[in-house]
PDB file of the backbone (N, CA, C, O) and the ligand in Angstrom, with CONECT records:
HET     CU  A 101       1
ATOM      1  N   UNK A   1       0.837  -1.212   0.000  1.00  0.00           N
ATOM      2  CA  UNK A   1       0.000   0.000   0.000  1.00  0.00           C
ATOM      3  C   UNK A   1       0.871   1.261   0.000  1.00  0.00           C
ATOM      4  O   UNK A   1       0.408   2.306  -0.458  1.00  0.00           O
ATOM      5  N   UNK A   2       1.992   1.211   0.447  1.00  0.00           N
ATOM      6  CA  UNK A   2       2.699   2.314   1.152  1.00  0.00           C
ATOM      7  C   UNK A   2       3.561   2.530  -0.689  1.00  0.00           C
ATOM      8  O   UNK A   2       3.454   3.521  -1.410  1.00  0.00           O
ATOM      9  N   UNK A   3       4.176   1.529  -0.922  1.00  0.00           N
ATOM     10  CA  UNK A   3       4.397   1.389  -2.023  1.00  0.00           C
ATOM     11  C   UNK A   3       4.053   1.936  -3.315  1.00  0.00           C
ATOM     12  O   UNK A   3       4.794   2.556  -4.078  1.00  0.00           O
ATOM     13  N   UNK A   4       2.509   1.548  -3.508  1.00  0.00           N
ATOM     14  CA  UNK A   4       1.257   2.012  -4.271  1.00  0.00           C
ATOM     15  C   UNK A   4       1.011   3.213  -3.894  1.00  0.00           C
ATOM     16  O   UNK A   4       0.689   3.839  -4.904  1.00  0.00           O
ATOM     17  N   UNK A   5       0.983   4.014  -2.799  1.00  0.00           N
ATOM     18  CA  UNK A   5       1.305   5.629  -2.665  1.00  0.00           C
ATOM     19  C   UNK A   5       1.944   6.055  -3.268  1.00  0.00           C
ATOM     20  O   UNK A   5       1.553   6.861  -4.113  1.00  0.00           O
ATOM     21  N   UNK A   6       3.290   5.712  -3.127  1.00  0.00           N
ATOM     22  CA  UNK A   6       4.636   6.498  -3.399  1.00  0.00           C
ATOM     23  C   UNK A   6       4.515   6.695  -4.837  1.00  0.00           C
ATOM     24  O   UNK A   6       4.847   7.759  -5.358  1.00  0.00           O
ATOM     25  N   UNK A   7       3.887   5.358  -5.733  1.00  0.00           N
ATOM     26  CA  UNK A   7       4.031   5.369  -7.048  1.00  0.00           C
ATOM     27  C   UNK A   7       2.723   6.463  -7.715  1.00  0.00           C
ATOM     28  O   UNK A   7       2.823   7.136  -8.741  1.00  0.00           O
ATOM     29  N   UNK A   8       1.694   6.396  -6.919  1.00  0.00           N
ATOM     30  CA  UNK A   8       1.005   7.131  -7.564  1.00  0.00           C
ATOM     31  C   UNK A   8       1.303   8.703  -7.254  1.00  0.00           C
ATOM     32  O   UNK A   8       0.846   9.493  -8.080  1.00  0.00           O
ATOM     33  N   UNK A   9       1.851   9.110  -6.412  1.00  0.00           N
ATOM     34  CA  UNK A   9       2.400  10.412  -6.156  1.00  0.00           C
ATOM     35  C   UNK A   9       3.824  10.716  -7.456  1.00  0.00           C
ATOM     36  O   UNK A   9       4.121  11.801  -7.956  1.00  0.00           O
ATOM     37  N   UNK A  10       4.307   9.713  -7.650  1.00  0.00           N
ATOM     38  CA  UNK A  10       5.599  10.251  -8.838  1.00  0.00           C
ATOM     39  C   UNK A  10       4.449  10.428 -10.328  1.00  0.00           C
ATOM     40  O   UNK A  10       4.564  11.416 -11.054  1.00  0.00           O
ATOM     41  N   UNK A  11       3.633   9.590 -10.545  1.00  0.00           N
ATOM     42  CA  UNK A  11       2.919   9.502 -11.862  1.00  0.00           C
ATOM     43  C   UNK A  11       1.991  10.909 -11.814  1.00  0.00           C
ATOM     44  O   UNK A  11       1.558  11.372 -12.869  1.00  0.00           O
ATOM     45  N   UNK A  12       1.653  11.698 -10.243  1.00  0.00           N
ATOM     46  CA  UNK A  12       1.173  12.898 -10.701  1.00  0.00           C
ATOM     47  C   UNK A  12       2.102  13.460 -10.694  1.00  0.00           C
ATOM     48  O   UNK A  12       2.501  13.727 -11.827  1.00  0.00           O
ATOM     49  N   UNK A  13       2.882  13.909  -9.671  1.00  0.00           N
ATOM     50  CA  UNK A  13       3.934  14.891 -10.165  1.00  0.00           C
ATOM     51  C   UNK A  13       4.549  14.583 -11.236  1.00  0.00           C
ATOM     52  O   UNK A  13       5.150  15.618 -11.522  1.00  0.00           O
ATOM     53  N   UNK A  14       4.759  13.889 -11.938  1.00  0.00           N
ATOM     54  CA  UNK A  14       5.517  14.074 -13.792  1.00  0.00           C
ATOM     55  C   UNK A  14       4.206  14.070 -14.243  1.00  0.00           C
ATOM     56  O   UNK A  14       4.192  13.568 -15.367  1.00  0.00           O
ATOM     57  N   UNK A  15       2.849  14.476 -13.798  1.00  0.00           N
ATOM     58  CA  UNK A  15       1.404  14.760 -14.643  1.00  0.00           C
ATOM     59  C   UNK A  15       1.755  16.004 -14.720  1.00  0.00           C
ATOM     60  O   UNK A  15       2.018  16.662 -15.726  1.00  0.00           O
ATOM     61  N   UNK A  16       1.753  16.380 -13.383  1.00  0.00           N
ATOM     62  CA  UNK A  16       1.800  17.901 -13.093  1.00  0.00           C
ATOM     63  C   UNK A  16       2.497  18.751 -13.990  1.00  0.00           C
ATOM     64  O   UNK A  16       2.153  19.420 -14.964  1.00  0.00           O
ATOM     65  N   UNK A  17       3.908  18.481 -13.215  1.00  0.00           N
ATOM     66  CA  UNK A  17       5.694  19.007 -13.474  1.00  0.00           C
ATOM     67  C   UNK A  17       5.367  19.253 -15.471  1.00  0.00           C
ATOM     68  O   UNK A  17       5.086  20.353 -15.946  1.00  0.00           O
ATOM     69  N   UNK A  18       5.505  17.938 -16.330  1.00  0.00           N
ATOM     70  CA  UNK A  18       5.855  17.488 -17.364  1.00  0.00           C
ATOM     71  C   UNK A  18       7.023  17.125 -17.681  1.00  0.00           C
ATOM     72  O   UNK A  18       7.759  16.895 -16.721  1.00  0.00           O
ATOM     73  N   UNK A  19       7.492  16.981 -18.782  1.00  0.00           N
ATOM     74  CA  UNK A  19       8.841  16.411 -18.984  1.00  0.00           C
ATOM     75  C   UNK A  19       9.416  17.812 -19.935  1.00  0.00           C
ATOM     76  O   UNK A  19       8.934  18.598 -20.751  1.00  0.00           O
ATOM     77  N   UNK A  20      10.748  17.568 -19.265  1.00  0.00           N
ATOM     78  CA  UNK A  20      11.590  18.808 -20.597  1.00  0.00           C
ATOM     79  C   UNK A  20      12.187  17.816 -21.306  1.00  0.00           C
ATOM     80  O   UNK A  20      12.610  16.695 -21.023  1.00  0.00           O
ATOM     81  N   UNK A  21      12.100  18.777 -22.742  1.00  0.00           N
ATOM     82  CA  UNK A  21      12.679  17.636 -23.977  1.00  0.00           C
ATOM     83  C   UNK A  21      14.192  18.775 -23.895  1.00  0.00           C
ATOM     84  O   UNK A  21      14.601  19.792 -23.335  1.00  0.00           O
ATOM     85  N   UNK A  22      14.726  17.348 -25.256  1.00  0.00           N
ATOM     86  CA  UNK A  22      15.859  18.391 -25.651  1.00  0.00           C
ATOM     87  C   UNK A  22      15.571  17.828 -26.964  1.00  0.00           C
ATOM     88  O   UNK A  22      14.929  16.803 -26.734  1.00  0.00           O
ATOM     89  N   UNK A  23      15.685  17.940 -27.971  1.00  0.00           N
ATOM     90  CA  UNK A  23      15.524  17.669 -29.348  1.00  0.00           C
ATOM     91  C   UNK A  23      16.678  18.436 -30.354  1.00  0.00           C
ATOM     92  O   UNK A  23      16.861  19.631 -30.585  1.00  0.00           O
ATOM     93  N   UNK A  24      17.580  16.844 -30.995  1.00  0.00           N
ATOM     94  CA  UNK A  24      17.980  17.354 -31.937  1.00  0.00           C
ATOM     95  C   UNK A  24      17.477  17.905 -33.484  1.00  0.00           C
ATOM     96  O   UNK A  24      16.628  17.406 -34.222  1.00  0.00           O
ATOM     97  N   UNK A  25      18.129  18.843 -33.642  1.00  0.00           N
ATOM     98  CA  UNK A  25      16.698  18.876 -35.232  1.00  0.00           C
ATOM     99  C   UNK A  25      18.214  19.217 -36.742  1.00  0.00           C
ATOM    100  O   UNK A  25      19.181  19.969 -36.622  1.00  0.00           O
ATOM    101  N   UNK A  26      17.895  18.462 -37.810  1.00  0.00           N
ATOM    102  CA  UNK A  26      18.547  18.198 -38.576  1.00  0.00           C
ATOM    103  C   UNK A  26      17.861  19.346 -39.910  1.00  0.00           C
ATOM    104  O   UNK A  26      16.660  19.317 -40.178  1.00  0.00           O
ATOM    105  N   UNK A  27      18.859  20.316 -40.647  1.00  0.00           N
ATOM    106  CA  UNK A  27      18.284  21.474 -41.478  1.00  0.00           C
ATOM    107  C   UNK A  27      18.269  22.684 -41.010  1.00  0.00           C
ATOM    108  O   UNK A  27      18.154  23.565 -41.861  1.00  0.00           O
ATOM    109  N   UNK A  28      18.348  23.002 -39.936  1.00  0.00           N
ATOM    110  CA  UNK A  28      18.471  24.547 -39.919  1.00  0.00           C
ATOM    111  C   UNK A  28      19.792  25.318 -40.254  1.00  0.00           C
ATOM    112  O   UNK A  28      20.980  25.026 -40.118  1.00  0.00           O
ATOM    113  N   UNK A  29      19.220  26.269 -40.679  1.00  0.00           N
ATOM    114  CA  UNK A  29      20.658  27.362 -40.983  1.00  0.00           C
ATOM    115  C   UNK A  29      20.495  28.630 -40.639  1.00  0.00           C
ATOM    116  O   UNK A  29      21.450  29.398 -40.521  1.00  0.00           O
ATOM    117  N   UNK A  30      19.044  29.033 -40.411  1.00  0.00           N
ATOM    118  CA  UNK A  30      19.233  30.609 -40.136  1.00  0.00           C
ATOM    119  C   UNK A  30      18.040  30.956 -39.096  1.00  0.00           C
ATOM    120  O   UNK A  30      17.238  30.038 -38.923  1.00  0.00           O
ATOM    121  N   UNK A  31      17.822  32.119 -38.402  1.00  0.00           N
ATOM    122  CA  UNK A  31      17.175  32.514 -37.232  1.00  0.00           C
ATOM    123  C   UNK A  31      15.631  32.159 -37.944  1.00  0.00           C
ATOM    124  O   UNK A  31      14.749  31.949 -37.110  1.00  0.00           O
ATOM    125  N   UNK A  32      15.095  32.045 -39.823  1.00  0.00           N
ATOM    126  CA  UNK A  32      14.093  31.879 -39.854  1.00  0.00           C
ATOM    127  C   UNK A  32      13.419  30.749 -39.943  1.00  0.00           C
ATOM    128  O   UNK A  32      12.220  30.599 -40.179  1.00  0.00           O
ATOM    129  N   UNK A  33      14.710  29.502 -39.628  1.00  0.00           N
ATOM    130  CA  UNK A  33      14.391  28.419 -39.181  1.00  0.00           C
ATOM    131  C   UNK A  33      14.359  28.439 -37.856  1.00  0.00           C
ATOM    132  O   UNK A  33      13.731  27.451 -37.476  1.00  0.00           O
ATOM    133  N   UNK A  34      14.698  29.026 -37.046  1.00  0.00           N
ATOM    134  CA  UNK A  34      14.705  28.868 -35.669  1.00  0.00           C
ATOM    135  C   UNK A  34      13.238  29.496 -35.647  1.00  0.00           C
ATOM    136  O   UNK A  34      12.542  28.672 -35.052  1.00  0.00           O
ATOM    137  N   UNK A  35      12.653  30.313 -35.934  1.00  0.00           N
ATOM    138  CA  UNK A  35      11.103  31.127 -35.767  1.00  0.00           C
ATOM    139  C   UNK A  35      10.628  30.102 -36.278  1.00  0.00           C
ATOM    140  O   UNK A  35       9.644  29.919 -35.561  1.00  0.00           O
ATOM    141  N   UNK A  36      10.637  28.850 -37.431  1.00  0.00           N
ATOM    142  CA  UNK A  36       9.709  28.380 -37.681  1.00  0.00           C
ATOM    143  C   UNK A  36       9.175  27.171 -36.847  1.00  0.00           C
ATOM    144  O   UNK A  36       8.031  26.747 -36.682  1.00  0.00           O
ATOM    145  N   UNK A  37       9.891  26.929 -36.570  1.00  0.00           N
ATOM    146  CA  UNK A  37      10.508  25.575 -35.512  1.00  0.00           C
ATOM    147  C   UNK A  37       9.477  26.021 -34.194  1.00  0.00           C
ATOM    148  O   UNK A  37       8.304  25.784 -33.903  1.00  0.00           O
ATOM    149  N   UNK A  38      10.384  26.653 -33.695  1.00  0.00           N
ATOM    150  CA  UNK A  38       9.247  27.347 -32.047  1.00  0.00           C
ATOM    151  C   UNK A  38       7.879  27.637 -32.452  1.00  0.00           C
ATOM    152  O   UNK A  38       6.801  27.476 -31.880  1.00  0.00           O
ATOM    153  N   UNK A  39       8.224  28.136 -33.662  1.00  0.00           N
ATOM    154  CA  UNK A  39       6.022  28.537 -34.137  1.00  0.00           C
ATOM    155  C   UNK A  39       5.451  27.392 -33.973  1.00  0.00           C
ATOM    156  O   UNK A  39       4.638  27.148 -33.081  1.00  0.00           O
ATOM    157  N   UNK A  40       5.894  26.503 -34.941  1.00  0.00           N
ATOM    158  CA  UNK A  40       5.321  24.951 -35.124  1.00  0.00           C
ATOM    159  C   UNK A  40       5.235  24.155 -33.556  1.00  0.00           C
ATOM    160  O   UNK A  40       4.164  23.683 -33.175  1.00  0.00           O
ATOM    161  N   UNK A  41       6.634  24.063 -32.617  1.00  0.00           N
ATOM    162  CA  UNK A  41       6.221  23.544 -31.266  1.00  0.00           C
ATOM    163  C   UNK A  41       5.420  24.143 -30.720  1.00  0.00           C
ATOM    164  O   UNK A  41       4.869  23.380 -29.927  1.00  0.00           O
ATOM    165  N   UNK A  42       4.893  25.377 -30.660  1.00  0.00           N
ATOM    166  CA  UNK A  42       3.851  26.392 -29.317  1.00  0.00           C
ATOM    167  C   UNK A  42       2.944  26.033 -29.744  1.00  0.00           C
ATOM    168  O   UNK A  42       1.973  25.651 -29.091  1.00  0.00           O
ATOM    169  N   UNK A  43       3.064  26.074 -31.400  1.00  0.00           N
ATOM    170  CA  UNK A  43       1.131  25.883 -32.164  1.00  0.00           C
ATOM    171  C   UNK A  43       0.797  24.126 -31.207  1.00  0.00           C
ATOM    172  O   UNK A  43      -0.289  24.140 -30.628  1.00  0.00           O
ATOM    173  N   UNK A  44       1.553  22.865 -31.057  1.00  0.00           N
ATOM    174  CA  UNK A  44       0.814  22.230 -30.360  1.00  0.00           C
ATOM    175  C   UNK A  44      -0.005  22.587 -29.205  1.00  0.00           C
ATOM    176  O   UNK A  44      -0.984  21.889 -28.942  1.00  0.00           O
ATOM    177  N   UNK A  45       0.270  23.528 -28.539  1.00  0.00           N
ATOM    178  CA  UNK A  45      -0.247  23.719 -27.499  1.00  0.00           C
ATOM    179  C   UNK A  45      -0.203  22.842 -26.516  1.00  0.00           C
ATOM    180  O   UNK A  45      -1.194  22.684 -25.803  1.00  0.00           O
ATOM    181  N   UNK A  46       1.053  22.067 -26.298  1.00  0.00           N
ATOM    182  CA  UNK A  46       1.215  21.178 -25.230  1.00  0.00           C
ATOM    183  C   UNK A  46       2.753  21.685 -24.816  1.00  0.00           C
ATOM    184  O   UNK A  46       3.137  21.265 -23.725  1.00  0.00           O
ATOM    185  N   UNK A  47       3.475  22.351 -25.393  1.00  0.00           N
ATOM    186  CA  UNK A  47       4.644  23.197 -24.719  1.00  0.00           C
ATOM    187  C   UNK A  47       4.641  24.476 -24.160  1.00  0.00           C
ATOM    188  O   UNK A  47       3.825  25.336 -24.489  1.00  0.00           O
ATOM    189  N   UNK A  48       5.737  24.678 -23.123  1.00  0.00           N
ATOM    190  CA  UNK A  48       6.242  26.220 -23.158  1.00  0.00           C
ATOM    191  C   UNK A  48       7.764  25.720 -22.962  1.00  0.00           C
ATOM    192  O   UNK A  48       8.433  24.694 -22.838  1.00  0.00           O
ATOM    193  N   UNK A  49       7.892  27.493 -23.032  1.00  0.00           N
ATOM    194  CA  UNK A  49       9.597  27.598 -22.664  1.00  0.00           C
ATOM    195  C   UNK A  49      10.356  26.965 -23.919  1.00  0.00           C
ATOM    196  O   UNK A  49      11.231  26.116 -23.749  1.00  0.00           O
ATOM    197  N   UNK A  50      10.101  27.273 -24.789  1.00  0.00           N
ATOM    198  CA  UNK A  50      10.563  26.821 -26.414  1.00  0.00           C
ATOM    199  C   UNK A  50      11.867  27.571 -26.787  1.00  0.00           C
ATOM    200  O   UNK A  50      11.915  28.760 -27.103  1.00  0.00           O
ATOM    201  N   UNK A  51      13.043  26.618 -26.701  1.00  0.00           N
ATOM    202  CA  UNK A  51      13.978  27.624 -26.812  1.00  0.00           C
ATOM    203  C   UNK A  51      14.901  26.366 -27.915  1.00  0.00           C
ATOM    204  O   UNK A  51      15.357  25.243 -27.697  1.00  0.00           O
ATOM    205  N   UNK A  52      14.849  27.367 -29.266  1.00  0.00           N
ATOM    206  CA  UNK A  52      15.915  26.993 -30.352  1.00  0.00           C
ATOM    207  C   UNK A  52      16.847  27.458 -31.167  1.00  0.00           C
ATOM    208  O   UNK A  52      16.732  28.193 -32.149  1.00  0.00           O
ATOM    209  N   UNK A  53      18.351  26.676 -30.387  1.00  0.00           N
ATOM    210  CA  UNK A  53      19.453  27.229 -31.036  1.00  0.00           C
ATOM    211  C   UNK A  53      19.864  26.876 -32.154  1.00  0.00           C
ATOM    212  O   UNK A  53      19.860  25.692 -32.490  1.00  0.00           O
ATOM    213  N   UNK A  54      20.343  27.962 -33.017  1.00  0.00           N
ATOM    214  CA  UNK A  54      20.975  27.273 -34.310  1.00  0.00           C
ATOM    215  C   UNK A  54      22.458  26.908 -33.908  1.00  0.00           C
ATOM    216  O   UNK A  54      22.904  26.250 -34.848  1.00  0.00           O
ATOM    217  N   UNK A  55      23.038  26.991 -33.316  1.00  0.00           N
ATOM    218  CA  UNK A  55      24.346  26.664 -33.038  1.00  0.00           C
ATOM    219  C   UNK A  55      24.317  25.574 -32.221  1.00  0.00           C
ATOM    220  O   UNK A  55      25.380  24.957 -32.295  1.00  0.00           O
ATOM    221  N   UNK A  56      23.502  25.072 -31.446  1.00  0.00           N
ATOM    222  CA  UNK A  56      23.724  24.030 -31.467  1.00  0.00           C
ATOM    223  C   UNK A  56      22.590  22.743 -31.887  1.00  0.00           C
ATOM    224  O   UNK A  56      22.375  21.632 -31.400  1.00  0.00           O
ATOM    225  N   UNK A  57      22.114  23.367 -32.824  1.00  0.00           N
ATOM    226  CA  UNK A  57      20.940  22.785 -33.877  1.00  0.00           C
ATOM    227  C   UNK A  57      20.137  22.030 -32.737  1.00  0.00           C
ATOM    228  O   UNK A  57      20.051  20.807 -32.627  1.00  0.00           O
ATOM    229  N   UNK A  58      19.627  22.877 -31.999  1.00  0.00           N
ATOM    230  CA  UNK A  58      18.588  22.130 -30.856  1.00  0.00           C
ATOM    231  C   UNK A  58      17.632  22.430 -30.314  1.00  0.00           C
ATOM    232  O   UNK A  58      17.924  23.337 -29.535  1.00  0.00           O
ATOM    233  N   UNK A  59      16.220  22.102 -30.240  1.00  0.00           N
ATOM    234  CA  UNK A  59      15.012  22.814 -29.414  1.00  0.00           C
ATOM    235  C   UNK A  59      14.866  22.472 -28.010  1.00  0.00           C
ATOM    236  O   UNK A  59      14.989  21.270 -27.775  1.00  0.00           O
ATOM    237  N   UNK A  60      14.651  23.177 -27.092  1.00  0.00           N
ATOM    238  CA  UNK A  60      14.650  22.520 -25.681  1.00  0.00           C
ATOM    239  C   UNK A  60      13.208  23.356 -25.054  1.00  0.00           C
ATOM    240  O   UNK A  60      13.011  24.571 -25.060  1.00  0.00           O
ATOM    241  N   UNK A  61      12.262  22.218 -24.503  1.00  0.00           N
ATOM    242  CA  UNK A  61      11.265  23.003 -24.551  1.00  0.00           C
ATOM    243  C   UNK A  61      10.401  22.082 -22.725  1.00  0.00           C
ATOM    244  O   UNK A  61      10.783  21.110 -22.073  1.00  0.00           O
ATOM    245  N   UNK A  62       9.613  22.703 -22.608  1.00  0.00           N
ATOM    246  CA  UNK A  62       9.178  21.382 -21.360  1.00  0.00           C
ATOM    247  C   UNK A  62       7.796  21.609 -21.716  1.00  0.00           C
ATOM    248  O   UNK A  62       7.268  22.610 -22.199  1.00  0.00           O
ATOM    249  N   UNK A  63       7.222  20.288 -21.328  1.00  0.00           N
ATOM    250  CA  UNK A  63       5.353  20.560 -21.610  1.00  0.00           C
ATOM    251  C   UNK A  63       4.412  21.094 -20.376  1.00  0.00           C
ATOM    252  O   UNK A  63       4.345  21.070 -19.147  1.00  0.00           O
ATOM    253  N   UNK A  64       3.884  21.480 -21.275  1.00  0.00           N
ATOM    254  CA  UNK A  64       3.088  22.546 -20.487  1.00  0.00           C
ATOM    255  C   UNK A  64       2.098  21.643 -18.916  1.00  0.00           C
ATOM    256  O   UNK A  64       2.076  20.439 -18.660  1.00  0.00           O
ATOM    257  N   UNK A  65       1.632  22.423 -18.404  1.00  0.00           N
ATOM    258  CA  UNK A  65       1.306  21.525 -16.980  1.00  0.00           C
ATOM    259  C   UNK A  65       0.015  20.676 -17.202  1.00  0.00           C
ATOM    260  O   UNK A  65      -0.997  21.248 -17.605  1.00  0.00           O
ATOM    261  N   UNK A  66       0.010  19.282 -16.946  1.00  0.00           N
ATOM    262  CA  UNK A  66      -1.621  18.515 -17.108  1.00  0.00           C
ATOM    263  C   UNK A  66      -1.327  18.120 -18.743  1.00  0.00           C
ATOM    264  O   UNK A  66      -2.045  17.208 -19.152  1.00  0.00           O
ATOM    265  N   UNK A  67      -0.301  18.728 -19.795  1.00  0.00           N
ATOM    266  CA  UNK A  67      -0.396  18.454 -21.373  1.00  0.00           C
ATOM    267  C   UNK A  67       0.770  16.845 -21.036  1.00  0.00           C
ATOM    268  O   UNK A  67       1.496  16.479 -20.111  1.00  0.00           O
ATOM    269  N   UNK A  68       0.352  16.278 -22.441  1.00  0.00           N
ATOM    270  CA  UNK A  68       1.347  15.623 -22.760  1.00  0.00           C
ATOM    271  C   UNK A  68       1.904  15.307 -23.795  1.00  0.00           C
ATOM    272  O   UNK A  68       1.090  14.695 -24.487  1.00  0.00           O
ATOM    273  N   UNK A  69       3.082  15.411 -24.395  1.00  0.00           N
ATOM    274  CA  UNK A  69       3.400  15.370 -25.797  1.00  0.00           C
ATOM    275  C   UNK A  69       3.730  14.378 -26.277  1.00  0.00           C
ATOM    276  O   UNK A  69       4.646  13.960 -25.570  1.00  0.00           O
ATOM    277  N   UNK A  70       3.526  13.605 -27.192  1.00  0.00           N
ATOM    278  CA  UNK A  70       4.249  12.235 -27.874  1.00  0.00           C
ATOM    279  C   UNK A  70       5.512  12.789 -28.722  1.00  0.00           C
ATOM    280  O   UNK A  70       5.709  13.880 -29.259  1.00  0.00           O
ATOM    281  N   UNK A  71       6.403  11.443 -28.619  1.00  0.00           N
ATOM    282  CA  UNK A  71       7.732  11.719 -29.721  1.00  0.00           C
ATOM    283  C   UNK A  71       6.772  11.870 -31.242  1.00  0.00           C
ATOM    284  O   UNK A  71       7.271  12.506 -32.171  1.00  0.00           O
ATOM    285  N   UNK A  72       5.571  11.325 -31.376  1.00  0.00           N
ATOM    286  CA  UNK A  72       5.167  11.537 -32.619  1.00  0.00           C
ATOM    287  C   UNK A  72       4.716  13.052 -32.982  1.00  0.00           C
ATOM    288  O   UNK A  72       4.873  13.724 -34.001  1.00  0.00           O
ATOM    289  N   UNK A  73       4.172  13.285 -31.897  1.00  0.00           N
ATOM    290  CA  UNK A  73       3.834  14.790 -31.881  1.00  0.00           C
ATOM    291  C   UNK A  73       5.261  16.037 -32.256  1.00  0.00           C
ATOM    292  O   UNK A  73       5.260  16.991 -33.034  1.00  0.00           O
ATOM    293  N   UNK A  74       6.039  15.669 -31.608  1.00  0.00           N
ATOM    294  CA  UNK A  74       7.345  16.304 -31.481  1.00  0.00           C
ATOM    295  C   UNK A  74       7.809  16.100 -32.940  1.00  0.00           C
ATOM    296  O   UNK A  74       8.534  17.001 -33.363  1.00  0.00           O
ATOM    297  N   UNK A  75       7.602  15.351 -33.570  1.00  0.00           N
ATOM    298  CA  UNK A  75       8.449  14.630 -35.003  1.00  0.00           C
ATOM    299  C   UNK A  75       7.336  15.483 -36.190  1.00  0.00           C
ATOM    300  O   UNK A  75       7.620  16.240 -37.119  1.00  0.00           O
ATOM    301  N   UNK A  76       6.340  15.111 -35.818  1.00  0.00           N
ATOM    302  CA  UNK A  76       5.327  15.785 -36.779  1.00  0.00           C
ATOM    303  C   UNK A  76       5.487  17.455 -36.807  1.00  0.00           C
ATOM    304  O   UNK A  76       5.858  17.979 -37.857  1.00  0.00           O
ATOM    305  N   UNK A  77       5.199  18.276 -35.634  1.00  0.00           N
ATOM    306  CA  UNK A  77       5.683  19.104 -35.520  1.00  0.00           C
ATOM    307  C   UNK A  77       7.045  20.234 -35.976  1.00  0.00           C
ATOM    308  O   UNK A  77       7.150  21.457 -36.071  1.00  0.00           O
ATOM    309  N   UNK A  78       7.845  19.207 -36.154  1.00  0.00           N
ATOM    310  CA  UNK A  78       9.400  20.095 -36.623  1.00  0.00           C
ATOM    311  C   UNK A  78       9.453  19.546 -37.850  1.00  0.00           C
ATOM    312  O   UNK A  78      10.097  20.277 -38.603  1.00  0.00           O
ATOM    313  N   UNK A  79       8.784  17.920 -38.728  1.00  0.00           N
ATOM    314  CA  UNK A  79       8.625  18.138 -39.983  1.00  0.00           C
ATOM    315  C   UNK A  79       7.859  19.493 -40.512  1.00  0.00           C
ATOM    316  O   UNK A  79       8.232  20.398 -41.259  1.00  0.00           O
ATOM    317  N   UNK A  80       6.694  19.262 -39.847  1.00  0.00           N
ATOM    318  CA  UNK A  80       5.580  20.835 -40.200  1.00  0.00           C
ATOM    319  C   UNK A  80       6.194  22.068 -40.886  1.00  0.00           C
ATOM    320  O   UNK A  80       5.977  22.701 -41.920  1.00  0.00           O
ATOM    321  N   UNK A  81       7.211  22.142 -39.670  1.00  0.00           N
ATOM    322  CA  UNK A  81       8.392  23.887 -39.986  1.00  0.00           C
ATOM    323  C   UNK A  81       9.343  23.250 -41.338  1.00  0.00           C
ATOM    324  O   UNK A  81       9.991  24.031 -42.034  1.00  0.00           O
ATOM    325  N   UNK A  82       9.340  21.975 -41.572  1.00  0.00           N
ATOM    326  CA  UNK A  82      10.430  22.040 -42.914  1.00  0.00           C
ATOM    327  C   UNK A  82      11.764  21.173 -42.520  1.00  0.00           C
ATOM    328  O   UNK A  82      12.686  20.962 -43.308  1.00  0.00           O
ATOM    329  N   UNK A  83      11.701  20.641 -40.971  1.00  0.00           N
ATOM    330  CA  UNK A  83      13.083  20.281 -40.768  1.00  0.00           C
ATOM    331  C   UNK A  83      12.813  18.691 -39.982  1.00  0.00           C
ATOM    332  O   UNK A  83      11.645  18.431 -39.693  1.00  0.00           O
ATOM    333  N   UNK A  84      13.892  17.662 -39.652  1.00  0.00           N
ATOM    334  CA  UNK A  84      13.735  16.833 -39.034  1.00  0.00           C
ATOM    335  C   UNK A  84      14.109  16.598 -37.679  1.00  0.00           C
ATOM    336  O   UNK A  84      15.216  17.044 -37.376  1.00  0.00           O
ATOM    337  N   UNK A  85      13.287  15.845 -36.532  1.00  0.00           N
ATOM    338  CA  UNK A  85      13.936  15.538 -35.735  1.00  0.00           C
ATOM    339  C   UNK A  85      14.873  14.665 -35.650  1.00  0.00           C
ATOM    340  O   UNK A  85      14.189  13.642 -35.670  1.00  0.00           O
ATOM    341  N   UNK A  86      16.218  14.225 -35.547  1.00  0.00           N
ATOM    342  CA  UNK A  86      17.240  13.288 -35.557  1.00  0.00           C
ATOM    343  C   UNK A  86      17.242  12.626 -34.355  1.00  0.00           C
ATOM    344  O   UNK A  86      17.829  11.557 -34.523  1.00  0.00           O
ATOM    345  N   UNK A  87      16.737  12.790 -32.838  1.00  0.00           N
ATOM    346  CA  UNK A  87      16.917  12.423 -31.440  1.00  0.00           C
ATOM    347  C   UNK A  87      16.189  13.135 -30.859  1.00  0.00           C
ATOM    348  O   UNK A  87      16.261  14.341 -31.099  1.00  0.00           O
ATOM    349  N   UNK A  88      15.394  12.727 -30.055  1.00  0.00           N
ATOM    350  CA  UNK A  88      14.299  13.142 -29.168  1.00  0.00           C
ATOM    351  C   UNK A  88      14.846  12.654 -27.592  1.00  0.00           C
ATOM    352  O   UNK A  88      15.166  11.467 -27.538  1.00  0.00           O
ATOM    353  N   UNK A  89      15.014  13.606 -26.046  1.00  0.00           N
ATOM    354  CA  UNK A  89      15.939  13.131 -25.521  1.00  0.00           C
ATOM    355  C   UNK A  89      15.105  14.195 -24.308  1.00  0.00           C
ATOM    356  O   UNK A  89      15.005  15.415 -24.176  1.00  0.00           O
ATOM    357  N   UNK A  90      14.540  12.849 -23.457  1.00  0.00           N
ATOM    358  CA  UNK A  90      13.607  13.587 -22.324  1.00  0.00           C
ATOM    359  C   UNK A  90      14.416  13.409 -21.274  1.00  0.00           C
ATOM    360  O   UNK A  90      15.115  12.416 -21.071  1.00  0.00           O
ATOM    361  N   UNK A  91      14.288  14.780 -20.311  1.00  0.00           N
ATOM    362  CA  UNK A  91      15.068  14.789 -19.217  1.00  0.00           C
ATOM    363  C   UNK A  91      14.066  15.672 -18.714  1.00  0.00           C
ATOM    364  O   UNK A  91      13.547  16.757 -18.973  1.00  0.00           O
ATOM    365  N   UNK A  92      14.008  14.581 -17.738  1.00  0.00           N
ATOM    366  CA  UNK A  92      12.956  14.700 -16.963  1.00  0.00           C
ATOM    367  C   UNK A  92      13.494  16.237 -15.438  1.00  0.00           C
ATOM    368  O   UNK A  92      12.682  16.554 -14.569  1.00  0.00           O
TER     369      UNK A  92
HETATM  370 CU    CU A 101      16.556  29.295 -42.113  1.00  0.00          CU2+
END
């Protein structure tokens, strides 16, 4: 029982919290790939805190509170803007 607490208390708090991604993304070259990229992740409406560098060709974003995002979602998404995801890489 005590057990079965503990576990259902971690499964809300990562409900709650969400997960931060880091995502590699393969194709960008200039800041209007970086705008297209963050447009395309916010438009899910299951992120915030969308932050993508071209230098180190990467989006790092965490989901929004109660949302949840799939790697399919994430993949569909940065095809959308024109580019690919190469590694999808949750840190929690
Ligand atoms: Cu560009």
């Amino acid at each position: 029982m005590k057990y079965l607490s503990g576990l259902v208390l971690i499964l809300f708090s990562m409900t709650v919290f969400g997960a931060n991604y880091s995502v590699d993304i393969k194709g960008m070259t200039c800041q209007m790939c970086v705008k297209a990229i963050t447009g395309e992740l916010n438009k899910t409406g299951k992120v915030e805190k969308v932050i993508v560098s071209l230098e180190e060709k990467k989006a790092t974003f965490s989901e929004l509170t109660g949302k949840e995002i799939t790697e399919q979602e994430i993949k569909a998404a940065i095809k959308k803007a024109g580019y690919s995801a190469t590694q999808i890489n949750k840190v929690q």
